[in-house]
C-alpha positions in Angstrom: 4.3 6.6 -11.2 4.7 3.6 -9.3 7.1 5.3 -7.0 4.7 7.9 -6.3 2.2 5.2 -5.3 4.5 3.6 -2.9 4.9 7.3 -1.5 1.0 7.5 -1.2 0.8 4.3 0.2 3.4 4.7 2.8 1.9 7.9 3.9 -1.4 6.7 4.7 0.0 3.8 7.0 2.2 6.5 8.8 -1.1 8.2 9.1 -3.3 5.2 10.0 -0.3 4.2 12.4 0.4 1.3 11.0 4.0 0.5 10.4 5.8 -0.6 7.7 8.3 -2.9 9.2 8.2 -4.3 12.3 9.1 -7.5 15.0 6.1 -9.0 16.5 5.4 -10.3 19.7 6.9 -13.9 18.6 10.0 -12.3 17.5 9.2 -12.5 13.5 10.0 -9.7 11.7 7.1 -8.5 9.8 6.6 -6.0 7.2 4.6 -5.5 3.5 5.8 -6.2 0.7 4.2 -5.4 -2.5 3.2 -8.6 -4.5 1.8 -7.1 -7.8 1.3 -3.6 -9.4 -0.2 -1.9 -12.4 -0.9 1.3 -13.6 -2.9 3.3 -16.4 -1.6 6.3 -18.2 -5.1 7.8 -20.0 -2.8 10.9 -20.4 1.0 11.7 -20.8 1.9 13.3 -17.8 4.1 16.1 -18.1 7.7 15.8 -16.9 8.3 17.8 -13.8 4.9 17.9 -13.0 3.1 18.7 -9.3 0.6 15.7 -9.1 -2.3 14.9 -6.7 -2.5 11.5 -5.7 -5.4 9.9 -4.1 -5.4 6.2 -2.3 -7.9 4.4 -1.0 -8.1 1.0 0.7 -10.1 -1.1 -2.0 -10.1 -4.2 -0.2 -8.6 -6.1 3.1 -8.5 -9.8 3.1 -7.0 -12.0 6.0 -3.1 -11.8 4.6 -3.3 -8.9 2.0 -4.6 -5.4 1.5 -5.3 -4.2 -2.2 -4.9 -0.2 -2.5 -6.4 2.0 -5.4 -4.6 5.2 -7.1 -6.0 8.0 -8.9 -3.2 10.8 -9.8 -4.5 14.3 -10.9 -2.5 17.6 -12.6 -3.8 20.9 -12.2 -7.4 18.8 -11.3 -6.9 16.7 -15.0 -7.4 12.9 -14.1 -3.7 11.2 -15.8 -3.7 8.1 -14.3 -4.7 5.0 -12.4 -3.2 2.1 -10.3 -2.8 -0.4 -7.6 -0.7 -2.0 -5.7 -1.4 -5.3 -3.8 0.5 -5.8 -0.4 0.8 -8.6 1.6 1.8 -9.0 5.8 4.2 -11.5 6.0 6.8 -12.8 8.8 10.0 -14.3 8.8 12.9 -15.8 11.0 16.4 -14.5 10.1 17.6 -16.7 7.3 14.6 -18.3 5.9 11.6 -17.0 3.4 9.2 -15.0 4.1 5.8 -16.3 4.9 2.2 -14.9 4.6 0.8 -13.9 7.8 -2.5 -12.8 9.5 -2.6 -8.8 9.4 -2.9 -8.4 13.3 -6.4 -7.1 14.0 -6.1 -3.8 15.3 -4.0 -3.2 11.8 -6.8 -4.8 10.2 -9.7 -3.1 11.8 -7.9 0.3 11.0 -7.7 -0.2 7.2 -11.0 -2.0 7.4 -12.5 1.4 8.6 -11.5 3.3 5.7 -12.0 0.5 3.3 -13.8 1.7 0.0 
């Protein structure tokens, strides 16, 4: 299901307009990478199945955002999960480093925050 989530999650930033990947004004290449997952099965969902996923923004903090998964089948509730992403930037050739979500991105999943 995690996959799904990432789908899920991925739509709503292409919704929100808020991309996945990109180079900032300083020239760091900046992006969100997922820093922890989980999910809950409460019921075995069935292989080949047409699911409803629902995400919300749970929480926005200065470097991270923490969104919340429900997944539904034929209107059953299946499962649960999260994901926890963080903005970060980096210069070719060395780590990545947590940055400030730039505010308009911020102010965007603050609006819809939970």
């Amino acid at each position: 299901l995690l996959r799904y989530f990432e789908e899920a999650e991925q739509a709503l930033f292409r919704e929100l307009q808020i991309p996945m990947i990109w180079r900032g004004d300083d020239g760091l290449s900046r992006g969100w990478p997922r820093v922890a997952a989980a999910c809950d099965l409460l019921q075995p969902v069935p292989l080949g199945s047409e699911l409803e996923i629902l995400v919300r923004v749970e929480r926005v903090r200065h470097t991270s955002v923490q969104l919340a998964f429900e997944v539904f089948h034929a209107a059953e509730f299946m499962a649960r999960g999260s994901l926890r992403l963080a903005c970060i930037a980096a210069k070719s050739g060395q780590p990545m480093r947590a940055a400030a979500i730039p505010d308009e991105m911020a102010r965007r999943l603050q609006a819809i925050c939970s």
